[in-house]
Residue, then its C-alpha position, 0 to 999 in steps of 0.5 A: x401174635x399180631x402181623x405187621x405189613x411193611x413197605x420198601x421205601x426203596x423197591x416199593x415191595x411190601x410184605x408180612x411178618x408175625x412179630x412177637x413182644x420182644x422182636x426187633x422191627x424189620x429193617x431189611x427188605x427181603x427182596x433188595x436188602x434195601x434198609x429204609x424200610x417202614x410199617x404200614x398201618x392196615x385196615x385189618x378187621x373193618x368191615x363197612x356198614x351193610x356188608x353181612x358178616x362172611x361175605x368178605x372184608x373190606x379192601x382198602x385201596x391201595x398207597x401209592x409208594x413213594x420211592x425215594x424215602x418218602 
């Protein structure tokens, strides 16, 4: 079950959610109920060269949201 990070292109709020197979994408915001809504693309497990395994992952920095649909 992979989860998948969204953004509102009109709120800029982002949130997640586990999506089975068969699920259709999410095409409303839960905070406006805006409907220009994307998917992100997360790092997840990258872990950069020198950190030792358990000391946390890697945070990318953050995308500036674009509002207006971009």
């Amino acid at each position: 079950m992979p989860i998948y990070e969204y953004e509102c292109c009109q709120c800029c709020a982002r949130f997640e959610r586990i999506e089975f197979s068969g699920d259709a994408p999410v095409n409303e915001c839960p905070e406006c109920h805006g409907t220009d809504v994307r998917r992100l693309i997360s790092a997840g497990t990258v872990r950069p060269q020198g950190i030792p395994r358990g000391a946390g992952g890697f945070t990318p920095p953050q995308a500036t949201c674009r509002k207006g649909g971009g």
